[in-house]
C-alpha positions as CSV (number, residue, x, y, z in Angstrom):
1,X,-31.5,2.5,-22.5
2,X,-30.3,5.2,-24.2
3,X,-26.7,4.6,-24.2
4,X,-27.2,1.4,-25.5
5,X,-29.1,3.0,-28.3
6,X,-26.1,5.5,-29.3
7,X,-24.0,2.6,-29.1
8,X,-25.7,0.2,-31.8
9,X,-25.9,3.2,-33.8
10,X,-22.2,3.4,-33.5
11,X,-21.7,0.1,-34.3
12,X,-23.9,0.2,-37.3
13,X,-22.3,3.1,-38.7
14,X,-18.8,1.7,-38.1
15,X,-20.2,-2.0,-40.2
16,X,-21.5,0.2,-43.2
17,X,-18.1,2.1,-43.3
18,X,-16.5,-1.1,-42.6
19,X,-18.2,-2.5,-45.1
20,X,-18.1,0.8,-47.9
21,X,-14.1,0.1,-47.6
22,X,-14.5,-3.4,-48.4
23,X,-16.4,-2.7,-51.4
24,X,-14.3,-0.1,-52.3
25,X,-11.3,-2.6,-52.4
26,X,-13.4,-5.1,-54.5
27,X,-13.8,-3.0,-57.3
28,X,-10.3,-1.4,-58.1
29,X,-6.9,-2.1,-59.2
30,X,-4.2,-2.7,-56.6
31,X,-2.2,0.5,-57.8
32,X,-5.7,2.1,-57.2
33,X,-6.4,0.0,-53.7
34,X,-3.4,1.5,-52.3
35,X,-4.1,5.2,-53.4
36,X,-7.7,4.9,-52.0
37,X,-6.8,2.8,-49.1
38,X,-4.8,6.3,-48.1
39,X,-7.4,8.4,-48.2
40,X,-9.2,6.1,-44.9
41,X,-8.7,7.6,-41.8
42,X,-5.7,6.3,-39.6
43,X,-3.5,7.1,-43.0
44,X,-4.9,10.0,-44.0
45,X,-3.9,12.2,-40.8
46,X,-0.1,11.0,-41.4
47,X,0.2,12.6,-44.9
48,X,2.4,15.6,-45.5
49,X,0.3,18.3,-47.4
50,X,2.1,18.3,-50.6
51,X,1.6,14.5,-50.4
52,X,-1.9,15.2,-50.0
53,X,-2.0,17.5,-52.9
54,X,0.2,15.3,-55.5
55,X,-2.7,12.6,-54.1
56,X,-5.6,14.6,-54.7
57,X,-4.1,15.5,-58.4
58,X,-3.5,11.4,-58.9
59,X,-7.5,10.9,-58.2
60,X,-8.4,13.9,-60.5
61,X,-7.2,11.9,-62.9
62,X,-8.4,8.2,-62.1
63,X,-11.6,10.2,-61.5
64,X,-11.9,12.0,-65.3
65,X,-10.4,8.2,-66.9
66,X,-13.5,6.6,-65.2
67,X,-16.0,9.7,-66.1
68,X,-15.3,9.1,-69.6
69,X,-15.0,5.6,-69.7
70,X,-18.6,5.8,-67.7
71,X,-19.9,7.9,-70.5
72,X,-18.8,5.9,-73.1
73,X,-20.6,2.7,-71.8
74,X,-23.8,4.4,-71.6
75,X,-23.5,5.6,-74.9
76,X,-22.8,1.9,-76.3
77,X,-25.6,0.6,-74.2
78,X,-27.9,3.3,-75.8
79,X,-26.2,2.2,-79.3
80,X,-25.3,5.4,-80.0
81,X,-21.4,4.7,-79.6
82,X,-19.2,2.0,-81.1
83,X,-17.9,-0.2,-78.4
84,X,-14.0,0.3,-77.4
85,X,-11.1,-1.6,-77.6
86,X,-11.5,-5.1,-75.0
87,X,-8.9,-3.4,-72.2
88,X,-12.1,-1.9,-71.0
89,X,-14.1,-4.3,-69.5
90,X,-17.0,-3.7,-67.4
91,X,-20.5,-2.3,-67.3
92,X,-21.3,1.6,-67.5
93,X,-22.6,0.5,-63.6
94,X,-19.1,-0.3,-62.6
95,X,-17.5,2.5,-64.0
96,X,-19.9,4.7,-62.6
97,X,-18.9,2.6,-59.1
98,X,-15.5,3.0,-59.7
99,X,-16.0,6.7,-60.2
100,X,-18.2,7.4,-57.2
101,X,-15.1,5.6,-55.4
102,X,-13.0,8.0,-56.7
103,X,-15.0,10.7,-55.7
104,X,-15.5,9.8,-52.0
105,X,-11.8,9.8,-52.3
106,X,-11.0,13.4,-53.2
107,X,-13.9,14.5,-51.0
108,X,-11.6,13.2,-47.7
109,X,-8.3,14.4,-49.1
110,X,-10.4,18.3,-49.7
111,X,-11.7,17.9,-45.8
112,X,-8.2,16.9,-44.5
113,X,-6.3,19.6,-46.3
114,X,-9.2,22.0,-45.5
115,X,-8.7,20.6,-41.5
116,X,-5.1,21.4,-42.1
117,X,-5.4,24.9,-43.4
118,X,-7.5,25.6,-40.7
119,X,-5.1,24.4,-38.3
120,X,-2.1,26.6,-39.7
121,X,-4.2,29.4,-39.9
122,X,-4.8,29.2,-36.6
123,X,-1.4,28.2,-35.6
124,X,-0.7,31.6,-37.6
125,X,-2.8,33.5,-35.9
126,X,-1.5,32.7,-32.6
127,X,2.0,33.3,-33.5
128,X,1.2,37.0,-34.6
129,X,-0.9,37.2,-31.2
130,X,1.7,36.1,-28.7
131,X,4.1,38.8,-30.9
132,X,1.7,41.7,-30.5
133,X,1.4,40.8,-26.4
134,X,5.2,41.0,-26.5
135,X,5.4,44.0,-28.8
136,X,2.8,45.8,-26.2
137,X,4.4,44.4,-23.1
138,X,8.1,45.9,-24.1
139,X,5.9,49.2,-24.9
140,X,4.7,49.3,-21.7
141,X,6.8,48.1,-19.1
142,X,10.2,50.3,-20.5
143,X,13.0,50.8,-17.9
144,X,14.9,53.7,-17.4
145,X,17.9,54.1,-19.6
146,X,20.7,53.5,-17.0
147,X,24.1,55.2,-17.5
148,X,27.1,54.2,-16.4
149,X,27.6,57.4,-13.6
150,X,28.7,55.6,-10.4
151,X,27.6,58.2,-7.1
152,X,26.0,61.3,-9.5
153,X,22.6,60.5,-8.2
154,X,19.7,60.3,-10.6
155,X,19.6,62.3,-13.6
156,X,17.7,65.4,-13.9
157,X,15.1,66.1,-16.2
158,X,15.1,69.4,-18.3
159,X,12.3,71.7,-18.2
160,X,10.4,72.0,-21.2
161,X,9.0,75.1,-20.3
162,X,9.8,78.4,-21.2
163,X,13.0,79.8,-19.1
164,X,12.3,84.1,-19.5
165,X,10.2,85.7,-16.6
166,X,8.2,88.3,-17.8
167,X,8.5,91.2,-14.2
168,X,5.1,92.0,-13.0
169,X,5.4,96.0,-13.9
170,X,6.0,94.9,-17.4
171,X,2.3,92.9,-17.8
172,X,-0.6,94.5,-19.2
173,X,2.0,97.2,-21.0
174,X,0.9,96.7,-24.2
175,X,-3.1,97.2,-23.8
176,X,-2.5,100.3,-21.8
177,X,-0.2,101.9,-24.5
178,X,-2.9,100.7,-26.9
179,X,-5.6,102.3,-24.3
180,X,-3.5,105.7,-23.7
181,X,-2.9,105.7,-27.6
182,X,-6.5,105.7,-28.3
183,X,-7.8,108.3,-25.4
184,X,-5.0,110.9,-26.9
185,X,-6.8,110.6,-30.5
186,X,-10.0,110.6,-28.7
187,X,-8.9,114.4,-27.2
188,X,-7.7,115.9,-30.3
189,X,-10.8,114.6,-32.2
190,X,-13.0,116.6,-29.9
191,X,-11.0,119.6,-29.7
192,X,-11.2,120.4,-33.3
């Protein structure tokens, strides 16, 4: 029962897109049909990102032309504009249409190029990963630096170590000149 539920709410969601594209189509140009018709799903995914952006820019525009043509026609309908030339035909309602189109339209192109970003960025971020691991790994798994020294054995490493050897009898001679020192001026302090 429940799967059938999800799937006639699927099936009414896909209608109303279905049918939002339809509508979409009724109410622009052709030149505009085909910008808006790339903007749908299957053809938005295809789309370069500087074709994206160049489209984006494109609706900008058709979007501000309808805003102000909008605008306009409410202001004649209020009477407090004088109507334009007859190339505009059309209610304030279907420019407002039109504009909400347009709208919808740049909304999918900023999701797809956000998508995209995302999905370099990550892509990024993986590369730089993966050069770090192999940065690390070089670090830590160095080999020996082989010379070419056929039958010398392996090389010896130097001391770092200080080479002198102090003798036993010559330890402690400083702090018992220091101690004798002090014992003679001791002696001639208390024989004056």
């Amino acid at each position: 029962m429940i799967r059938t539920h999800a799937w006639v709410i699927t099936l009414v969601e896909e209608e109303a897109m279905a049918a939002s594209s339809r509508f979409e189509i009724s109410i622009l140009k052709h030149d505009e049909q085909e910008i808006i018709l790339a903007t749908h799903h299957p053809a938005i995914g295809e789309l370069a990102r500087e074709k994206l952006e160049s489209l984006r820019s494109r609706l900008r525009d058709l979007h501000g032309r309808e805003h102000t043509l909008a605008r306009h026609r409410q202001r004649e309908a209020r009477g407090k504009a004088e109507p334009r030339g007859n190339s505009f035909s059309g209610t304030a309602e279907h420019a407002t249409q039109r504009k909400q189109v347009f709208v919808a339209a740049i909304k999918r192109l900023n999701k797809e190029l956000k998508r995209l970003q995302k999905f370099e960025a990550r892509r990024e971020l993986g590369e730089a990963a993966r050069r770090a691991l192999a940065l690390r790994r070089a670090q830590q798994f160095t080999r020996p630096h082989n010379d070419l020294r056929p039958s010398e054995g392996m090389r010896s490493i130097p001391n770092q170590r200080r080479n002198t050897k102090i003798p036993p009898s010559r330890i402690g001679r400083v702090s018992q000149a220091n101690k004798r020192a002090q014992a003679r001026r001791d002696a001639s302090r208390g024989s004056s």
